[in-house]
PDB file of N, CA, C and O in Angstrom:
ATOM      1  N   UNK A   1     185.157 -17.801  73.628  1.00  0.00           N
ATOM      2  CA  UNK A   1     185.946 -16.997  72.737  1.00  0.00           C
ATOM      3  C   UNK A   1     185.041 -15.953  72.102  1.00  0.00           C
ATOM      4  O   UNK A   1     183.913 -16.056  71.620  1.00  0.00           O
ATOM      5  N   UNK A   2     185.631 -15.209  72.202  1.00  0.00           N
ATOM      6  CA  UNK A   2     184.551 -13.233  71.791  1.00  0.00           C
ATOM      7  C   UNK A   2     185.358 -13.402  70.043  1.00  0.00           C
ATOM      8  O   UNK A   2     186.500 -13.004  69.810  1.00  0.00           O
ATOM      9  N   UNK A   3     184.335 -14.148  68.877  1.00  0.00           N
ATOM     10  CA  UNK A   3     185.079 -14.033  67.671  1.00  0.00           C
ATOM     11  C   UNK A   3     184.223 -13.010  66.622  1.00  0.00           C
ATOM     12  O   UNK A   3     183.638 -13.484  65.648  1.00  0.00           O
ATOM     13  N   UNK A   4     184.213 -11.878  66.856  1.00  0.00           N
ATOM     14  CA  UNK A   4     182.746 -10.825  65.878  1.00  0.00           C
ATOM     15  C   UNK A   4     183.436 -11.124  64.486  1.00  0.00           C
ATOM     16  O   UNK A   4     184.623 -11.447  64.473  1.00  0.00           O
ATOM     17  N   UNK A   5     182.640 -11.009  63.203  1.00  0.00           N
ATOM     18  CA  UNK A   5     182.927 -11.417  62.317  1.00  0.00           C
ATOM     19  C   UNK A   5     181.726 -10.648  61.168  1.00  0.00           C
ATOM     20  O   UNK A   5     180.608 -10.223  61.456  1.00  0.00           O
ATOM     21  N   UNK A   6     182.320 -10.655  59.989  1.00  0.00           N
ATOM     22  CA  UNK A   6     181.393 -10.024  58.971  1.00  0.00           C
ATOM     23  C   UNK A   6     181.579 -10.104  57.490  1.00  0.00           C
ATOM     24  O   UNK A   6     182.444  -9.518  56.840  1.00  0.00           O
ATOM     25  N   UNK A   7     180.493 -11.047  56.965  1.00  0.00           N
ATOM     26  CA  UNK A   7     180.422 -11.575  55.828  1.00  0.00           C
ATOM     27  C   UNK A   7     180.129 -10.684  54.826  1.00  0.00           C
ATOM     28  O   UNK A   7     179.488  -9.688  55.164  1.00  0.00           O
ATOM     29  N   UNK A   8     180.490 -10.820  53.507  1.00  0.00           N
ATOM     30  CA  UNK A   8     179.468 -10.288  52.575  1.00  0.00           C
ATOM     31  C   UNK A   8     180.577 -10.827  51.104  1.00  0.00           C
ATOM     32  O   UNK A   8     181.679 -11.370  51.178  1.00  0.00           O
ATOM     33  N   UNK A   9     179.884 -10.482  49.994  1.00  0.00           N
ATOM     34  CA  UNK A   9     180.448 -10.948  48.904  1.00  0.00           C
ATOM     35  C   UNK A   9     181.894 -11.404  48.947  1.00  0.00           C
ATOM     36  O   UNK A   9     182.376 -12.536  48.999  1.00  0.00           O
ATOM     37  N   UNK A  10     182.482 -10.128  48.909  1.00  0.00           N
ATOM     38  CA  UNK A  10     183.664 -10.361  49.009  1.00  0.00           C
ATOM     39  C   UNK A  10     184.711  -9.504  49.991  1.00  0.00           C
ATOM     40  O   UNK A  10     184.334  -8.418  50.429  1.00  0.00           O
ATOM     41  N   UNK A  11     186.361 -10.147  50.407  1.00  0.00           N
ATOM     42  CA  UNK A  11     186.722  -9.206  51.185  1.00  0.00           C
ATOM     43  C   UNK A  11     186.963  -7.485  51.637  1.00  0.00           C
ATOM     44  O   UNK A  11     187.033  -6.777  52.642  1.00  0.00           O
ATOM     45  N   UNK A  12     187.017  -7.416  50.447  1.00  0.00           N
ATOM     46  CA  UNK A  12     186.987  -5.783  49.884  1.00  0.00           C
ATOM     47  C   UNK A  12     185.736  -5.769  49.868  1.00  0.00           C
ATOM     48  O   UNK A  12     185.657  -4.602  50.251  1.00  0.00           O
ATOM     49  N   UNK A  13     184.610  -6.092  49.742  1.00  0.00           N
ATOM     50  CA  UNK A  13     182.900  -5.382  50.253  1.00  0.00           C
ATOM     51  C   UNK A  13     183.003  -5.748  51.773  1.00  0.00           C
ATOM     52  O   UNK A  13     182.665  -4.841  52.533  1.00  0.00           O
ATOM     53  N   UNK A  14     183.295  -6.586  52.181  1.00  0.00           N
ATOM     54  CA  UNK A  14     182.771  -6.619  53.989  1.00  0.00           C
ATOM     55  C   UNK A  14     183.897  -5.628  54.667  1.00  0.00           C
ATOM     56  O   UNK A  14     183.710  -5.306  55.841  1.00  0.00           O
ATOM     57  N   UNK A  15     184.688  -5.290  54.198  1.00  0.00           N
ATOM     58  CA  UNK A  15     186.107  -4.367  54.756  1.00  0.00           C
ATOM     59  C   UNK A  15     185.366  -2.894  54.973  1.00  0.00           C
ATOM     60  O   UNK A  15     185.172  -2.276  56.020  1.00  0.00           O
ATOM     61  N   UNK A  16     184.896  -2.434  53.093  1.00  0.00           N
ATOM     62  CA  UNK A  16     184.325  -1.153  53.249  1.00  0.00           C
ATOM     63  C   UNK A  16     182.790  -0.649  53.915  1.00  0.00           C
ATOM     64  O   UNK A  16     182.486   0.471  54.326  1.00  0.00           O
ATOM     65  N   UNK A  17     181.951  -1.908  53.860  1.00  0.00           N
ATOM     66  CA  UNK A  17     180.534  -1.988  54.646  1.00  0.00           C
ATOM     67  C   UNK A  17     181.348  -1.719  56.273  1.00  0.00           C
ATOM     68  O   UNK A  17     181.318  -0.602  56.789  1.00  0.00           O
ATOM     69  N   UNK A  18     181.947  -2.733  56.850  1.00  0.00           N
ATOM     70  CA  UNK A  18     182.386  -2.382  57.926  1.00  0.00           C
ATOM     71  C   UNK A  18     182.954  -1.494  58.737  1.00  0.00           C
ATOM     72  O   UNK A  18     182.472  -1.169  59.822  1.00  0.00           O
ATOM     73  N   UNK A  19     184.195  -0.972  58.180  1.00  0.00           N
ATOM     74  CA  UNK A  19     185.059   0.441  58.607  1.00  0.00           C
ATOM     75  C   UNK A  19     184.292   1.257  59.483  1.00  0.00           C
ATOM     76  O   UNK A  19     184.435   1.364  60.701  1.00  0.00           O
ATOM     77  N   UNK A  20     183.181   2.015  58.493  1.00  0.00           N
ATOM     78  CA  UNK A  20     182.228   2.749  59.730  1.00  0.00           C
ATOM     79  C   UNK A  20     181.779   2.567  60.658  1.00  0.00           C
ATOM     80  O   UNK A  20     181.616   3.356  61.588  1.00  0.00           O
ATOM     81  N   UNK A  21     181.425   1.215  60.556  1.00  0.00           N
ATOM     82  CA  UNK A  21     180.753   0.908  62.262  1.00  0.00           C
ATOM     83  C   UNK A  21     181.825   1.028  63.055  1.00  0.00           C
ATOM     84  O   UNK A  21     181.907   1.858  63.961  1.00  0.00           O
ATOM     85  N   UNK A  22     182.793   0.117  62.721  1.00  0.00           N
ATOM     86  CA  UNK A  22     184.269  -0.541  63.479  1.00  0.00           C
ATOM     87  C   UNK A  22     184.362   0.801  64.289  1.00  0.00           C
ATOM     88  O   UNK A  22     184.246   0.975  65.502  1.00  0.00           O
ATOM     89  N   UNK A  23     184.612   1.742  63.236  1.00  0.00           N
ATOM     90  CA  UNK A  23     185.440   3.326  63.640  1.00  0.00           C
ATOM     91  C   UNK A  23     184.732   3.890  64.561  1.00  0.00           C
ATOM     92  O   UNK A  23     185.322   4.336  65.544  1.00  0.00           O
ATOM     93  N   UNK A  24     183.043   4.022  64.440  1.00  0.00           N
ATOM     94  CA  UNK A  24     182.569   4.346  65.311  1.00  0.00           C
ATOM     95  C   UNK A  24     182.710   3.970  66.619  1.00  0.00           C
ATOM     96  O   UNK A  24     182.898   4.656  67.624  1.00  0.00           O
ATOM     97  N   UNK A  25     182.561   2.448  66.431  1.00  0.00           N
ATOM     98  CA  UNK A  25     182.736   1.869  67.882  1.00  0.00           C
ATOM     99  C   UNK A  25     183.784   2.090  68.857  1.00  0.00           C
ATOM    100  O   UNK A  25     183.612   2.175  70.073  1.00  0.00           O
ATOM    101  N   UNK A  26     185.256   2.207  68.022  1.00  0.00           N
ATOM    102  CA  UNK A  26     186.073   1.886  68.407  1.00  0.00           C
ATOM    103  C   UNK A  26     186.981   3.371  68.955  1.00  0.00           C
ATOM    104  O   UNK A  26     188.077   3.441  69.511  1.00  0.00           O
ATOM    105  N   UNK A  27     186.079   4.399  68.563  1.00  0.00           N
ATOM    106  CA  UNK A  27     186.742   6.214  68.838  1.00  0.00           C
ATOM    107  C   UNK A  27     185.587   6.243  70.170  1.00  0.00           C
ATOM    108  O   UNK A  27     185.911   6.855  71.188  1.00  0.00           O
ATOM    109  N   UNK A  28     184.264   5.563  70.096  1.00  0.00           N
ATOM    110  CA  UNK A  28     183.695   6.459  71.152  1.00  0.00           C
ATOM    111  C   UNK A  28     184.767   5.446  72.529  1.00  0.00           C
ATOM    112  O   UNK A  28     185.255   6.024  73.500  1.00  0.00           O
ATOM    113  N   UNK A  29     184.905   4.128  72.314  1.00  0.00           N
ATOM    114  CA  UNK A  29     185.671   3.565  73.151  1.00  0.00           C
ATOM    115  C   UNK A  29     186.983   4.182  73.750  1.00  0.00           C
ATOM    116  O   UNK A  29     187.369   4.319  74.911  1.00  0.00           O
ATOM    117  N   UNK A  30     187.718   4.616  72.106  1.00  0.00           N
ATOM    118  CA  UNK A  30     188.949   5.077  72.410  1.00  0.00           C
ATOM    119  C   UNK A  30     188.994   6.620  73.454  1.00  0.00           C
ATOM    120  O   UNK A  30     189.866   7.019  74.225  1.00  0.00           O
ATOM    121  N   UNK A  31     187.756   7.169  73.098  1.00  0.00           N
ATOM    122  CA  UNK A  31     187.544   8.584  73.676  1.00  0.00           C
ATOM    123  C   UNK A  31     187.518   8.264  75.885  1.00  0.00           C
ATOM    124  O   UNK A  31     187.845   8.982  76.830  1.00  0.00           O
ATOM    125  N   UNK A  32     187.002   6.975  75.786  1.00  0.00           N
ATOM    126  CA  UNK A  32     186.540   6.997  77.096  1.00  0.00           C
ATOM    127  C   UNK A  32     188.117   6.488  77.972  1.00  0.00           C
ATOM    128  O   UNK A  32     188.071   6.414  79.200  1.00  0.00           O
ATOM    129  N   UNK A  33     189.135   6.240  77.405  1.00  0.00           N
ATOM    130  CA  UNK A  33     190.140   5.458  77.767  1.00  0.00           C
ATOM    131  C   UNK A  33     191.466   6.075  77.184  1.00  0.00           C
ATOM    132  O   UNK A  33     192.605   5.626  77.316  1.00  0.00           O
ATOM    133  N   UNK A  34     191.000   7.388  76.403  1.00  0.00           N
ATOM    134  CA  UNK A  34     191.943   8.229  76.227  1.00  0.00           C
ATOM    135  C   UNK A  34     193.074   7.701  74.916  1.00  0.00           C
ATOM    136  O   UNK A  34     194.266   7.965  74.754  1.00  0.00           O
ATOM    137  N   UNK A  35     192.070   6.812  74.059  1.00  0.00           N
ATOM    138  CA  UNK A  35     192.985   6.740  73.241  1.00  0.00           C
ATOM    139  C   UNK A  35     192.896   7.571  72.024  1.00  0.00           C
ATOM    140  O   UNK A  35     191.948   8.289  72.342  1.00  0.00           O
ATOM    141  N   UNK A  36     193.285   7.997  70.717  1.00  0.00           N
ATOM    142  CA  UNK A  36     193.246   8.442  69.625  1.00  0.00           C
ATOM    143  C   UNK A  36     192.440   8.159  69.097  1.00  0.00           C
ATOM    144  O   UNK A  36     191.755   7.437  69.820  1.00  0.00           O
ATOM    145  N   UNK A  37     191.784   8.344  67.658  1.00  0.00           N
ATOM    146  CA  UNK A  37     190.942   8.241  66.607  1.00  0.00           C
ATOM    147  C   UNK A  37     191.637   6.973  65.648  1.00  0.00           C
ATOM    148  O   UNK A  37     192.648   7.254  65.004  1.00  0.00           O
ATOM    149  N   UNK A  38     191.036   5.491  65.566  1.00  0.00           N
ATOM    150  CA  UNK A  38     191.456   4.837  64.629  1.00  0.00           C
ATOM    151  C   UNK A  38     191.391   5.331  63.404  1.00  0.00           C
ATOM    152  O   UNK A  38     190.400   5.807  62.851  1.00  0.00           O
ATOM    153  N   UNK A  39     192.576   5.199  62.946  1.00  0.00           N
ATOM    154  CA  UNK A  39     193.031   4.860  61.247  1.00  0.00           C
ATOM    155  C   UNK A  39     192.155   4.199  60.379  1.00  0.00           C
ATOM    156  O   UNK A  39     191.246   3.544  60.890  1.00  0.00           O
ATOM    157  N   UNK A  40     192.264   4.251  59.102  1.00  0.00           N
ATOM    158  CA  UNK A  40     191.543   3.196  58.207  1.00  0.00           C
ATOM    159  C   UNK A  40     193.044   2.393  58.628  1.00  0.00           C
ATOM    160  O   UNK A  40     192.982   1.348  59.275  1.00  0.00           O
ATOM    161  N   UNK A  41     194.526   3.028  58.163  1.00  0.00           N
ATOM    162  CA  UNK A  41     195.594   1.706  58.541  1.00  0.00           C
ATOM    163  C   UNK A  41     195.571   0.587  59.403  1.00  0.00           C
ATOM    164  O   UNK A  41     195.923  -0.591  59.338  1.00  0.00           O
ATOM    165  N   UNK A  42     195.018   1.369  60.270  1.00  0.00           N
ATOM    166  CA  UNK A  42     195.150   0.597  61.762  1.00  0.00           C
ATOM    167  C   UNK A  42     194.073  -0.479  61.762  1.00  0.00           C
ATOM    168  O   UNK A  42     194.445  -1.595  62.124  1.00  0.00           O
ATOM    169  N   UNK A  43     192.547  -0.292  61.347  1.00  0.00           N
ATOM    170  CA  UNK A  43     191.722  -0.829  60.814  1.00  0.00           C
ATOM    171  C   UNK A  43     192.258  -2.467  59.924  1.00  0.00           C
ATOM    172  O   UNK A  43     192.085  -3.670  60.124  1.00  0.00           O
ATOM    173  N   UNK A  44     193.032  -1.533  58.808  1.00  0.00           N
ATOM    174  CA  UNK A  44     193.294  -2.876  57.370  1.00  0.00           C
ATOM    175  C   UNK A  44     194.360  -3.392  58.065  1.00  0.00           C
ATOM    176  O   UNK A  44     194.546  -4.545  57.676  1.00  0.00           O
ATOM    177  N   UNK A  45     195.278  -3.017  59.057  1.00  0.00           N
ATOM    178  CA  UNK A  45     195.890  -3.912  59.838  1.00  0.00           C
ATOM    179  C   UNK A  45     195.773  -5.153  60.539  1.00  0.00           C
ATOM    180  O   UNK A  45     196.574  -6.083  60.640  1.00  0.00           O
ATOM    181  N   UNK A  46     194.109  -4.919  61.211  1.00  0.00           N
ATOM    182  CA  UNK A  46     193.363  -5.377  62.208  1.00  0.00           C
ATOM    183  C   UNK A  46     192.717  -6.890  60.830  1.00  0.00           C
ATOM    184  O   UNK A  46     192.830  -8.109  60.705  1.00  0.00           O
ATOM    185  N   UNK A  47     192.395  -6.312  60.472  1.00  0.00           N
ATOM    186  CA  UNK A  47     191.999  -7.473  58.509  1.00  0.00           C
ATOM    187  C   UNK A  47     192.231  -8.187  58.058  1.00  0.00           C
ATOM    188  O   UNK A  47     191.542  -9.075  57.555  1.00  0.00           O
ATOM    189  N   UNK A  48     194.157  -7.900  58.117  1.00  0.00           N
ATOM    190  CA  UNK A  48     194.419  -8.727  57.532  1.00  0.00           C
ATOM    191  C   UNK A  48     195.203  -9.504  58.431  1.00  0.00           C
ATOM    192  O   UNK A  48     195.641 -10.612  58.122  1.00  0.00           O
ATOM    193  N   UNK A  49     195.389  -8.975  59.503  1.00  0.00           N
ATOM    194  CA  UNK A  49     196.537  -9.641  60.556  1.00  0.00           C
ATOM    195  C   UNK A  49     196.263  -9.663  62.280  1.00  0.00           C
ATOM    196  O   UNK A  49     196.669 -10.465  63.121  1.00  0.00           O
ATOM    197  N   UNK A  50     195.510  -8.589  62.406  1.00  0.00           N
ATOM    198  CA  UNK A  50     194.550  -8.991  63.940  1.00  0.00           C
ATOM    199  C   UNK A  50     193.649  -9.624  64.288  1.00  0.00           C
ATOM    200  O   UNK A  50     193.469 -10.816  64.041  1.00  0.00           O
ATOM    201  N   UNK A  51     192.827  -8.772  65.031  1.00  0.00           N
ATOM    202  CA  UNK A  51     191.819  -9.325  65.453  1.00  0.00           C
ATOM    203  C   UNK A  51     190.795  -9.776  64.474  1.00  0.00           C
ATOM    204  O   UNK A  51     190.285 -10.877  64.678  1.00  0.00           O
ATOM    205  N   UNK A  52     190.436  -9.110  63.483  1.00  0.00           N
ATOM    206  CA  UNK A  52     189.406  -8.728  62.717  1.00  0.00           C
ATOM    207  C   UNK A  52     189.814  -9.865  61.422  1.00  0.00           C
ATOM    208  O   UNK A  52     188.979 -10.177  60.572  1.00  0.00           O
ATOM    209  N   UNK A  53     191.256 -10.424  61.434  1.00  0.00           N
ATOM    210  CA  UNK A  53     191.432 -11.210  60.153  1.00  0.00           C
ATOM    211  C   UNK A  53     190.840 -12.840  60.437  1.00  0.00           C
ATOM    212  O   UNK A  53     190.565 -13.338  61.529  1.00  0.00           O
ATOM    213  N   UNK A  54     190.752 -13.453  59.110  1.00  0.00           N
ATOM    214  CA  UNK A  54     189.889 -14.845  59.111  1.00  0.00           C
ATOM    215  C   UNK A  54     191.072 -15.560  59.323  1.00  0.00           C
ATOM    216  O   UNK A  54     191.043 -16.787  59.420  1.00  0.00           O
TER     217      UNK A  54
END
């Protein structure tokens, strides 16, 4: 199971430490496969209810 994960004080500090990387990662990906530029929405979506939630 592929589970990436990221700690820090609290949920609202590991959310905003994170975003940037996430975004980065996830536009140069989206660029190669023709998708759009993630959202922060799409992101706090992913947080609290996708992939990305505990």
């Amino acid at each position: 199971m592929h589970a990436p994960g990221y700690v820090a004080d609290t949920d609202a500090q590991a959310r905003e430490e994170l975003y940037p990387h996430f975004k980065a990662n996830r536009d140069r990906i989206g660029r190669e496969r023709g998708w759009g530029p993630v959202t922060r929405e799409q992101f706090e979506a992913e947080a609290a209810h996708g992939a990305l939630s505990g």
